[in-house]
PDB file as gemmi writes it, atoms N, CA and C in Angstrom:
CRYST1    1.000    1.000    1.000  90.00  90.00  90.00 P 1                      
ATOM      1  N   UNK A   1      20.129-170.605-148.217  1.00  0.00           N  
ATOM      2  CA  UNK A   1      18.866-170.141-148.784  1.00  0.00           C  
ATOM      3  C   UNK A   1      18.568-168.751-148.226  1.00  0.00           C  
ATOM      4  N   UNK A   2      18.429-167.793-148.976  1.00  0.00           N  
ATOM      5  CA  UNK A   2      17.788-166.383-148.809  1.00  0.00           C  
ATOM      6  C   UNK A   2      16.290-166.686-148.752  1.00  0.00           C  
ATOM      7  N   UNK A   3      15.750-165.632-148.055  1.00  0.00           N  
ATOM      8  CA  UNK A   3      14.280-165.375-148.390  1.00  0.00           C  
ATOM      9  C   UNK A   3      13.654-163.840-147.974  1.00  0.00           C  
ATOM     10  N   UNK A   4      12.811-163.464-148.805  1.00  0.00           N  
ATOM     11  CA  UNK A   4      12.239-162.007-148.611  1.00  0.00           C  
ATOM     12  C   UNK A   4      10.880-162.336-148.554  1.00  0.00           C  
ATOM     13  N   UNK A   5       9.991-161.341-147.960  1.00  0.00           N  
ATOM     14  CA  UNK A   5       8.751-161.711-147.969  1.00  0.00           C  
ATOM     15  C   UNK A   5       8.220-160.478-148.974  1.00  0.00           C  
ATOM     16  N   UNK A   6       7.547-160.752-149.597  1.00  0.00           N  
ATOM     17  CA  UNK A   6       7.338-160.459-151.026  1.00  0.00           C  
ATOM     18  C   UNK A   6       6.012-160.209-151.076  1.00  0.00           C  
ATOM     19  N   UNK A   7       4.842-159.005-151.906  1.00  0.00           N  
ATOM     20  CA  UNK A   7       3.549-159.347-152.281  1.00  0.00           C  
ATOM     21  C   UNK A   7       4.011-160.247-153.781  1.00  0.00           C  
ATOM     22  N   UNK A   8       3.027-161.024-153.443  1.00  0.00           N  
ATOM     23  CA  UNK A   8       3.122-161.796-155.645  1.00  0.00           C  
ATOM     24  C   UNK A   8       1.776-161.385-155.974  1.00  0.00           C  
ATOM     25  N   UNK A   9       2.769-160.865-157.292  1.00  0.00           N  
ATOM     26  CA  UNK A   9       1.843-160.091-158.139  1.00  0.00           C  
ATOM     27  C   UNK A   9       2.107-160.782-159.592  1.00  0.00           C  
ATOM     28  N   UNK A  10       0.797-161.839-160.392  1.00  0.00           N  
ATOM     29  CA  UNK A  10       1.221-162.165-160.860  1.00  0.00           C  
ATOM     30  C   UNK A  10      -0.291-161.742-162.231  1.00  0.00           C  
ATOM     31  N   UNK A  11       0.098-161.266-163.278  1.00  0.00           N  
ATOM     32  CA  UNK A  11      -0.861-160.703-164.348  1.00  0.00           C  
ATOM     33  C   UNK A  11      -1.266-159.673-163.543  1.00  0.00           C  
ATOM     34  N   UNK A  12      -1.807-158.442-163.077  1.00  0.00           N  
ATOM     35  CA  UNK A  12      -2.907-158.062-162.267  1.00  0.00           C  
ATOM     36  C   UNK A  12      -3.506-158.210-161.062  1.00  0.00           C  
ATOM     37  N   UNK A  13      -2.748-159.932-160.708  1.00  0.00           N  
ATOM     38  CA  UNK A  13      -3.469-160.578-159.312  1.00  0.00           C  
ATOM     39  C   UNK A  13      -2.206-160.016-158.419  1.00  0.00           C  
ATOM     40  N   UNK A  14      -3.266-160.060-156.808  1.00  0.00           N  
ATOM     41  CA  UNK A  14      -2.028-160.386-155.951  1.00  0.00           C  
ATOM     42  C   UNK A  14      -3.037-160.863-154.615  1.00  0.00           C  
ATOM     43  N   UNK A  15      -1.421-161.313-154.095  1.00  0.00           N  
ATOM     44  CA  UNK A  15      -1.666-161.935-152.727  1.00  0.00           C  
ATOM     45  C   UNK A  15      -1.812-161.230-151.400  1.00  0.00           C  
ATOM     46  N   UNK A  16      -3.015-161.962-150.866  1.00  0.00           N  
ATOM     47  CA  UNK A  16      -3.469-161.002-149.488  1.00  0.00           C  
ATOM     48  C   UNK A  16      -2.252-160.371-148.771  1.00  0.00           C  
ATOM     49  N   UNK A  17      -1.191-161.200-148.385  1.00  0.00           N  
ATOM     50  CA  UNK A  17      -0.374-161.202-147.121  1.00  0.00           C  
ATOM     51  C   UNK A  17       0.800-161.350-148.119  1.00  0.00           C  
ATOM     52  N   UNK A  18       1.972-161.264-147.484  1.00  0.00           N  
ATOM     53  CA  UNK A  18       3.452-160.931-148.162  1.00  0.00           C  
ATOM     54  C   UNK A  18       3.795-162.652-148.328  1.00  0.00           C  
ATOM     55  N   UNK A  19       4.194-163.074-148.900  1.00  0.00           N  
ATOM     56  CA  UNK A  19       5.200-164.342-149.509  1.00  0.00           C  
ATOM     57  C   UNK A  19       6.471-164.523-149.148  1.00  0.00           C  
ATOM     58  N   UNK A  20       7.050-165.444-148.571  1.00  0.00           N  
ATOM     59  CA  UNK A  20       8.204-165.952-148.561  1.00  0.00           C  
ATOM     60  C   UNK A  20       8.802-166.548-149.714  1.00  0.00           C  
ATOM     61  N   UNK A  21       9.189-165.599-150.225  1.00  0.00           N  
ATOM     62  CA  UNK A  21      10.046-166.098-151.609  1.00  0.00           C  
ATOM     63  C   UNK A  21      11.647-166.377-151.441  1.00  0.00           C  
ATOM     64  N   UNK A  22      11.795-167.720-151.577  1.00  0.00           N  
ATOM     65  CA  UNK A  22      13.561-167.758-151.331  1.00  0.00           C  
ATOM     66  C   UNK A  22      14.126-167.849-152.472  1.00  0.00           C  
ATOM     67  N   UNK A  23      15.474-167.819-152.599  1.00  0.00           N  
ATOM     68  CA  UNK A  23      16.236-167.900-153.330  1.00  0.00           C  
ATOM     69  C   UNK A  23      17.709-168.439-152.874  1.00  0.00           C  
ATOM     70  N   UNK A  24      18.669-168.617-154.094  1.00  0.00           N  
ATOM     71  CA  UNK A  24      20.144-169.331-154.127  1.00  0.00           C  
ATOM     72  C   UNK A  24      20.533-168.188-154.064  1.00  0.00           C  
ATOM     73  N   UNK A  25      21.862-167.534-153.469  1.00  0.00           N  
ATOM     74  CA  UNK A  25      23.098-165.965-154.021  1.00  0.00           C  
ATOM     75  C   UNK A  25      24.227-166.345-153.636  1.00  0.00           C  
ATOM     76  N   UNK A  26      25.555-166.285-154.304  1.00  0.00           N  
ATOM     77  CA  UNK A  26      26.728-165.949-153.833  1.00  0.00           C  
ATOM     78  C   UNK A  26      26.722-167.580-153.123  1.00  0.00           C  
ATOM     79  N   UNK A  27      28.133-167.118-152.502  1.00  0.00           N  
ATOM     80  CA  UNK A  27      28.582-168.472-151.619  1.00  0.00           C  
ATOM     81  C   UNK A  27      29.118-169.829-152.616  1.00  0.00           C  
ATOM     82  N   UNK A  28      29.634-169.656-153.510  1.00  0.00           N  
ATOM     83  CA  UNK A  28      30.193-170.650-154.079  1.00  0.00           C  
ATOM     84  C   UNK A  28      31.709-169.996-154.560  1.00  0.00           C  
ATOM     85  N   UNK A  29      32.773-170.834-154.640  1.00  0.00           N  
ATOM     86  CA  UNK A  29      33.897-170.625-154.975  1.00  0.00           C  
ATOM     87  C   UNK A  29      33.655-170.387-156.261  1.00  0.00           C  
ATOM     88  N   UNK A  30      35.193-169.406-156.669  1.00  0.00           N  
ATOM     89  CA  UNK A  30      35.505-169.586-158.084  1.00  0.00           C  
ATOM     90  C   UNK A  30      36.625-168.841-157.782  1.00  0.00           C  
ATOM     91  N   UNK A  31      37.808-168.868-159.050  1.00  0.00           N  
ATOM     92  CA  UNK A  31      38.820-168.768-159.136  1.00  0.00           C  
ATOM     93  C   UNK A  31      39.888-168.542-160.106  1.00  0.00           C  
ATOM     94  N   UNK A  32      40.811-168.050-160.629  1.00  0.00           N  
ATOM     95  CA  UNK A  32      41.666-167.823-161.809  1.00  0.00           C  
ATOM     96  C   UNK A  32      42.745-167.640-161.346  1.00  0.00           C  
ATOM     97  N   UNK A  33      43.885-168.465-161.423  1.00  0.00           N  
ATOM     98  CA  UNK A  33      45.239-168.482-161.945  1.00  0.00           C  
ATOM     99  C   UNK A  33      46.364-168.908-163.080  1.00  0.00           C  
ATOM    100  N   UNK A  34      47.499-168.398-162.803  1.00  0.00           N  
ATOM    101  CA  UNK A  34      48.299-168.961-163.689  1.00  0.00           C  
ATOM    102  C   UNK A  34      48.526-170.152-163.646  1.00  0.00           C  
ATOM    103  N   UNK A  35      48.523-170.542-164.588  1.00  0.00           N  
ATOM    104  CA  UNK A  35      49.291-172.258-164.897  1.00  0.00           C  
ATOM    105  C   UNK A  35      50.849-172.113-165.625  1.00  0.00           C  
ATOM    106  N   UNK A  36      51.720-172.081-165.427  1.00  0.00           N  
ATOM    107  CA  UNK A  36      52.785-172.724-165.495  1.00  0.00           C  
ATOM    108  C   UNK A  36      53.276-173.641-167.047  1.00  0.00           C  
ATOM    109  N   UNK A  37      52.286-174.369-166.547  1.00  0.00           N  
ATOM    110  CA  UNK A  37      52.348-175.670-167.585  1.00  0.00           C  
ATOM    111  C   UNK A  37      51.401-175.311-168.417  1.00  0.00           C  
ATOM    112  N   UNK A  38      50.729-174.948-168.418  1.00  0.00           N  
ATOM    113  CA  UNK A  38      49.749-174.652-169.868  1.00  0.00           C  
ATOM    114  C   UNK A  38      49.980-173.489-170.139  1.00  0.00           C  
ATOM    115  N   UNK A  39      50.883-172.740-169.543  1.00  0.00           N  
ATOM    116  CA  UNK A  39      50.839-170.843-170.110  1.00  0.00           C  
ATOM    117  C   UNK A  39      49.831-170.128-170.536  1.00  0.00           C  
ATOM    118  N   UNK A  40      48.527-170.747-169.387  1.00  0.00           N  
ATOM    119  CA  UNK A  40      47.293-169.687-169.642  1.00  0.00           C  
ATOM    120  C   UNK A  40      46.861-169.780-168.308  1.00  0.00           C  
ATOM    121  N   UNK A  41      46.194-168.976-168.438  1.00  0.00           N  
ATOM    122  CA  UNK A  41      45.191-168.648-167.147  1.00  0.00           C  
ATOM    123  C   UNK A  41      43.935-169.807-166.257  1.00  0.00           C  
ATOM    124  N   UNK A  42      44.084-170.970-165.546  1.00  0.00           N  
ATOM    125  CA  UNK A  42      43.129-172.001-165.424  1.00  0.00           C  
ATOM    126  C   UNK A  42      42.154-171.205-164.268  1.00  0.00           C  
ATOM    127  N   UNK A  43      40.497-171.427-164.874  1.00  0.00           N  
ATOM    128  CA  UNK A  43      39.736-170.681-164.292  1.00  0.00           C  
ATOM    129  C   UNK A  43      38.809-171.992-163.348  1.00  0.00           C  
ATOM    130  N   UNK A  44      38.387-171.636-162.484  1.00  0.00           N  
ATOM    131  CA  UNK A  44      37.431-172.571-161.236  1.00  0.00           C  
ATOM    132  C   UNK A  44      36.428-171.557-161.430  1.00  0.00           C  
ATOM    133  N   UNK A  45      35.033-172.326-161.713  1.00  0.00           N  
ATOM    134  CA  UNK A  45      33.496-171.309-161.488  1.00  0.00           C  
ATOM    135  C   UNK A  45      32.551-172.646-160.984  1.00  0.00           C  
ATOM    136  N   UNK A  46      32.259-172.256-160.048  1.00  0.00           N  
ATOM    137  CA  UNK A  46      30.920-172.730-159.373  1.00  0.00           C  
ATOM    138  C   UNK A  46      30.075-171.846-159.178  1.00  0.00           C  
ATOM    139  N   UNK A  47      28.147-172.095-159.709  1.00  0.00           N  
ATOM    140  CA  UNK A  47      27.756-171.249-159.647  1.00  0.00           C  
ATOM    141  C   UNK A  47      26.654-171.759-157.983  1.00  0.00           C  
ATOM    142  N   UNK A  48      25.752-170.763-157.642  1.00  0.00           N  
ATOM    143  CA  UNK A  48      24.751-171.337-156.653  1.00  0.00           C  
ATOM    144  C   UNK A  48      23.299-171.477-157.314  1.00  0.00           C  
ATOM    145  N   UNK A  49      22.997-173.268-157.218  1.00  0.00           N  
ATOM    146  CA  UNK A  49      21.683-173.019-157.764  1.00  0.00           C  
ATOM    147  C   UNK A  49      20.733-173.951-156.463  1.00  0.00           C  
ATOM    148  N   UNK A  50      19.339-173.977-156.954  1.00  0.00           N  
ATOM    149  CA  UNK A  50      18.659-174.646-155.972  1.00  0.00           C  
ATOM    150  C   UNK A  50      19.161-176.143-155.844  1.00  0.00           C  
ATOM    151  N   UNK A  51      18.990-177.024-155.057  1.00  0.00           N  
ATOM    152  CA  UNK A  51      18.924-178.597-154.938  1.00  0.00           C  
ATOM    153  C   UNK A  51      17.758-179.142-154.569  1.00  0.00           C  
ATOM    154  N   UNK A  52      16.826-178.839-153.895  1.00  0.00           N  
ATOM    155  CA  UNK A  52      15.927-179.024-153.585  1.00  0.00           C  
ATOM    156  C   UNK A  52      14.675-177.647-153.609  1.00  0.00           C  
ATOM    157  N   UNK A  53      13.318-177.939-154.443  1.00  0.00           N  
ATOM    158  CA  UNK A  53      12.054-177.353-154.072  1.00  0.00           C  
ATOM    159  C   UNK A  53      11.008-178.228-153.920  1.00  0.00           C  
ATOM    160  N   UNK A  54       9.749-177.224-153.594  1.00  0.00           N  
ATOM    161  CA  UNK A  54       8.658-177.659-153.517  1.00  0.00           C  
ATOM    162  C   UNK A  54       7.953-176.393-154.080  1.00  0.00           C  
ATOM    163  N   UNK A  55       6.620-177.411-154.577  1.00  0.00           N  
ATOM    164  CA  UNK A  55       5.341-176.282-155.050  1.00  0.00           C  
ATOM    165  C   UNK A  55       4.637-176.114-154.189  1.00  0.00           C  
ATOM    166  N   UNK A  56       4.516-174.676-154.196  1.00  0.00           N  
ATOM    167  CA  UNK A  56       3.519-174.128-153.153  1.00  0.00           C  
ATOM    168  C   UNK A  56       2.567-173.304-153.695  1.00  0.00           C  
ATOM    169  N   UNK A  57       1.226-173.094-152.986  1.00  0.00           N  
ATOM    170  CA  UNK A  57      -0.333-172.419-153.735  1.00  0.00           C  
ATOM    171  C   UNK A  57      -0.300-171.502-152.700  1.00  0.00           C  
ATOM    172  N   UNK A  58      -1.142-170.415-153.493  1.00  0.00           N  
ATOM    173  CA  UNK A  58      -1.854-169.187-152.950  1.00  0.00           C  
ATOM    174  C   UNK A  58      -2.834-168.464-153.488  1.00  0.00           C  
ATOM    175  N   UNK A  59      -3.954-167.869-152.611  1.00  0.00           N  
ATOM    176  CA  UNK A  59      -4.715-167.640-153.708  1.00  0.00           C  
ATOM    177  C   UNK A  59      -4.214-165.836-154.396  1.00  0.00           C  
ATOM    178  N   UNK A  60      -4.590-165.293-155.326  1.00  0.00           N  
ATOM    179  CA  UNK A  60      -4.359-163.941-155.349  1.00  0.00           C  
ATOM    180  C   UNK A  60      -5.548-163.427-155.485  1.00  0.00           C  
ATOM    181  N   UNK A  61      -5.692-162.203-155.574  1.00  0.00           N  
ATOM    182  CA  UNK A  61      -7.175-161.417-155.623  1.00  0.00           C  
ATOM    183  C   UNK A  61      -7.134-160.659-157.177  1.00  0.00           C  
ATOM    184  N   UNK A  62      -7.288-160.418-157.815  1.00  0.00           N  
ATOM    185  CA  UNK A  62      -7.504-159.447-158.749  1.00  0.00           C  
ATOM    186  C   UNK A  62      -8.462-158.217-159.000  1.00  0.00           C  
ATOM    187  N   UNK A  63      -8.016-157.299-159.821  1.00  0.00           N  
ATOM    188  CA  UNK A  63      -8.797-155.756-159.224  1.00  0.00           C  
ATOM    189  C   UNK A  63     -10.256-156.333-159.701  1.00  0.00           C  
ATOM    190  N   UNK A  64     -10.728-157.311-160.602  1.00  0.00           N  
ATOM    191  CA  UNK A  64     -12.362-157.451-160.249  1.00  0.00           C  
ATOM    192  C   UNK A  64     -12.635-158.400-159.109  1.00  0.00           C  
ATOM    193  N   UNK A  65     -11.699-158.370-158.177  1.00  0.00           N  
ATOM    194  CA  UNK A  65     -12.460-158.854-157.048  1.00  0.00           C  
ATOM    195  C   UNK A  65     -12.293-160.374-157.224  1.00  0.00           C  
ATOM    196  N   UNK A  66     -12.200-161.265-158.446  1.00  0.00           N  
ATOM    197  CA  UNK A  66     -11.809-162.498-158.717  1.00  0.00           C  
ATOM    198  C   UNK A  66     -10.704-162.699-157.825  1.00  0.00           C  
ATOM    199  N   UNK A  67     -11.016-164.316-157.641  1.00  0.00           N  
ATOM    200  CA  UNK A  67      -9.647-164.876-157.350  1.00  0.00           C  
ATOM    201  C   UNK A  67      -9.005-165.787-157.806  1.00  0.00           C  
ATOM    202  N   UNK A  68      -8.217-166.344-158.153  1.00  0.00           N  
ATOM    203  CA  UNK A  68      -7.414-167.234-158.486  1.00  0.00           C  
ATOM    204  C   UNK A  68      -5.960-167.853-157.872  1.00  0.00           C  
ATOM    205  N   UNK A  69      -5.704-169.295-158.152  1.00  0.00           N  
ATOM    206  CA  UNK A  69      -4.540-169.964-157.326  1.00  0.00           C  
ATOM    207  C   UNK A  69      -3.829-169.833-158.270  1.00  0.00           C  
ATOM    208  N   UNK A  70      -2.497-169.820-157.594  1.00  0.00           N  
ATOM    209  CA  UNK A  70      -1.370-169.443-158.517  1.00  0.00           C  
ATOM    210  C   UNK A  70      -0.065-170.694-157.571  1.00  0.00           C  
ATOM    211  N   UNK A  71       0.523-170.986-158.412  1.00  0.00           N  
ATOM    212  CA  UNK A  71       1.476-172.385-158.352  1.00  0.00           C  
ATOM    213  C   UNK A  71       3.186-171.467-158.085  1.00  0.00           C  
ATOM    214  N   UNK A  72       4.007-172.079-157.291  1.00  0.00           N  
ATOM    215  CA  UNK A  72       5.228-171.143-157.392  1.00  0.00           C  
ATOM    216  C   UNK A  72       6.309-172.307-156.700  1.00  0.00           C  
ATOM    217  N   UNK A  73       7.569-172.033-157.168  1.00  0.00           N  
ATOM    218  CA  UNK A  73       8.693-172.554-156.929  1.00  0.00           C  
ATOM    219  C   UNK A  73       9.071-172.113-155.769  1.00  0.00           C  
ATOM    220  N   UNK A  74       9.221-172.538-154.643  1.00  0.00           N  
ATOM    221  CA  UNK A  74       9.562-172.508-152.884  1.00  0.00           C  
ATOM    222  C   UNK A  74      11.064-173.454-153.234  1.00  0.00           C  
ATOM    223  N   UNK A  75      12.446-172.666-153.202  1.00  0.00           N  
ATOM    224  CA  UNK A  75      13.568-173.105-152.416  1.00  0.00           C  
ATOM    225  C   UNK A  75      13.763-173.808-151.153  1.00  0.00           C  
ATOM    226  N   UNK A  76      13.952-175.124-150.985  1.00  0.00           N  
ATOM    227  CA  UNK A  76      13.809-175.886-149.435  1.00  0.00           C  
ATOM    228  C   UNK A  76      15.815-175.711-149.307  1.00  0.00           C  
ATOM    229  N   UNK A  77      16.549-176.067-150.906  1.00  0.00           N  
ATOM    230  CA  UNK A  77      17.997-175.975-149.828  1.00  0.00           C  
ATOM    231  C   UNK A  77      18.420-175.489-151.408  1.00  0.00           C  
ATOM    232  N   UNK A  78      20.181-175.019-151.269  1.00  0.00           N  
ATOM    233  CA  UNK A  78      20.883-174.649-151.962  1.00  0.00           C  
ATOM    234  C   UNK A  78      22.096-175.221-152.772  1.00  0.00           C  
ATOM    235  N   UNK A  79      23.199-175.426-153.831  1.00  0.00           N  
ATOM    236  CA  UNK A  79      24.208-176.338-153.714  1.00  0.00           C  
ATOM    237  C   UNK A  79      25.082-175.196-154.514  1.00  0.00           C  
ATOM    238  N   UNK A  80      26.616-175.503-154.909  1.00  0.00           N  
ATOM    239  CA  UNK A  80      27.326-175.435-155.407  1.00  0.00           C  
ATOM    240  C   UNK A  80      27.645-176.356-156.806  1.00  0.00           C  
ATOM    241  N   UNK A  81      27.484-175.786-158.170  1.00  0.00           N  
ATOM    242  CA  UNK A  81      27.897-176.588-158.946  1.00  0.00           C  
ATOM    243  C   UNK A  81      29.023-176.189-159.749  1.00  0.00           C  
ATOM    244  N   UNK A  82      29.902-177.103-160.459  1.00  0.00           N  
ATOM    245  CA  UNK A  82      31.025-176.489-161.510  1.00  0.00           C  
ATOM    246  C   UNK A  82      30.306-176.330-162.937  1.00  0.00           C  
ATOM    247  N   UNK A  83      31.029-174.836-163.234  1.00  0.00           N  
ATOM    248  CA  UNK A  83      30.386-174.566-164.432  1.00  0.00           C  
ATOM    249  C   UNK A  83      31.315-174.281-165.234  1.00  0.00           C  
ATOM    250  N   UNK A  84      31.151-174.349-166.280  1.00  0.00           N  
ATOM    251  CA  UNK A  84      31.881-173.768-167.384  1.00  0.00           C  
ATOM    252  C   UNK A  84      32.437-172.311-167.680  1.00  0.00           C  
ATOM    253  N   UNK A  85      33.395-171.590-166.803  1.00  0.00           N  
ATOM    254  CA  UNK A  85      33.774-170.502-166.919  1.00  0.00           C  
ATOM    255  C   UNK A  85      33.431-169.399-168.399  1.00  0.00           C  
ATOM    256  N   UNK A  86      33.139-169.034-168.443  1.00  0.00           N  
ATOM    257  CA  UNK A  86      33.131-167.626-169.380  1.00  0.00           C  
ATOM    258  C   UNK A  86      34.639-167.613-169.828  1.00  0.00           C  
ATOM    259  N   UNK A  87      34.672-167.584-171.125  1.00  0.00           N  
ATOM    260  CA  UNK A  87      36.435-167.453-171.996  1.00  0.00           C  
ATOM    261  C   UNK A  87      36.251-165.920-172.056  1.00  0.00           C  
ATOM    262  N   UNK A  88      37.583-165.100-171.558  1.00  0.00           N  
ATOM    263  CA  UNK A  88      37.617-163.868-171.494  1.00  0.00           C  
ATOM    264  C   UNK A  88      38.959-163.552-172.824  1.00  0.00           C  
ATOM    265  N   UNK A  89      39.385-162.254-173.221  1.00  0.00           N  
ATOM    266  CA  UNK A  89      40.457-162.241-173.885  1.00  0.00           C  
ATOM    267  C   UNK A  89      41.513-162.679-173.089  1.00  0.00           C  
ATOM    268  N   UNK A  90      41.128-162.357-171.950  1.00  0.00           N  
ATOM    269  CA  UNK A  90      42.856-162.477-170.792  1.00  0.00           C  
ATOM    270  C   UNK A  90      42.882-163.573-170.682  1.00  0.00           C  
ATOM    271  N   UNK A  91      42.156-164.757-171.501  1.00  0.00           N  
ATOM    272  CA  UNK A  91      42.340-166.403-171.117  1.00  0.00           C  
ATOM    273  C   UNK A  91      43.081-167.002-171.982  1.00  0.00           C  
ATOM    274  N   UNK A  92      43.391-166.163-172.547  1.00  0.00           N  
ATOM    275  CA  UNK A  92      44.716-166.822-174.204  1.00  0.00           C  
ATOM    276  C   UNK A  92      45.797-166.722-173.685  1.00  0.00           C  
ATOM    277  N   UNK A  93      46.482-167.291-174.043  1.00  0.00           N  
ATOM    278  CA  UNK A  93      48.542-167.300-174.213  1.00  0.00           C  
ATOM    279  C   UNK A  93      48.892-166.465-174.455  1.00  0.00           C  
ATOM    280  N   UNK A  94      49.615-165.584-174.143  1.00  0.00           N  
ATOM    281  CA  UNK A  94      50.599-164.543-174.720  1.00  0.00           C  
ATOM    282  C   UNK A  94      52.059-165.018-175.020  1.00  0.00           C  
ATOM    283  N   UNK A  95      51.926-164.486-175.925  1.00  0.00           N  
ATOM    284  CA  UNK A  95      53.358-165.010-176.608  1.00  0.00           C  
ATOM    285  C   UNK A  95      54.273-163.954-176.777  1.00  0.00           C  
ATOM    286  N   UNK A  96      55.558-164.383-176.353  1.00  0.00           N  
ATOM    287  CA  UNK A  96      56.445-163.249-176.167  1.00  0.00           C  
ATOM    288  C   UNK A  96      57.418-163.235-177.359  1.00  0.00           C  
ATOM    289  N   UNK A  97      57.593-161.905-177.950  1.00  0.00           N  
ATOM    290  CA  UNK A  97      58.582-162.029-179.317  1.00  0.00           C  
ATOM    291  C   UNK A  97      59.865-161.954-178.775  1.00  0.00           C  
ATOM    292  N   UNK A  98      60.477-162.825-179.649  1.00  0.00           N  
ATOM    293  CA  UNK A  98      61.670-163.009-179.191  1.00  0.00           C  
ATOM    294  C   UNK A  98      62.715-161.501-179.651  1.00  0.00           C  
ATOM    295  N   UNK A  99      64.166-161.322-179.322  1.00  0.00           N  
ATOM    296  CA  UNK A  99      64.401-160.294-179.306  1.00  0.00           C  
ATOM    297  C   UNK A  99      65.890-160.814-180.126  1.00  0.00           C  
TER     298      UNK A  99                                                      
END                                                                             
């Protein structure tokens, strides 16, 4: 889990003090090689998403001085999932002419 401390600024409003906003990045495998046996390219993609949050409140201020609570997605942990690779041109067969 990343985290930055952040003002939230959300319509016009914002928050007194900076926010701990986390997030998922990077850190998951992925991969592309040859296959042999299938004569294409077999690709591995895992992407990083959350596994666990919680909602968290704050109030914000707005330029008339109003305030209002505002609701937000807090990252508690991170995971690795398999995804469905992106088909590129370089993921086809090439076929070799014979001579």
């Amino acid at each position: 889990v990343d985290s930055k401390l952040t003002v939230m600024e959300v319509n016009g409003c914002v928050s007194a003090e900076p926010v701990n906003v986390t997030s998922c990045a990077g850190r998951c495998k992925s991969s592309s090689i040859y296959s042999a046996a299938a004569n294409t390219m077999m690709h591995h993609c895992e992407c990083c998403h959350e596994a666990k949050t919680s909602t968290r409140r704050l109030e914000l201020t707005c330029s008339d001085g109003s305030k209002v609570q505002h609701s937000y997605t807090h990252v508690e942990t991170c995971h690795c999932s398999k995804e469905e690779c992106p088909i590129s041109s370089t993921s086809k067969p090439q076929r070799r002419r014979r001579r």
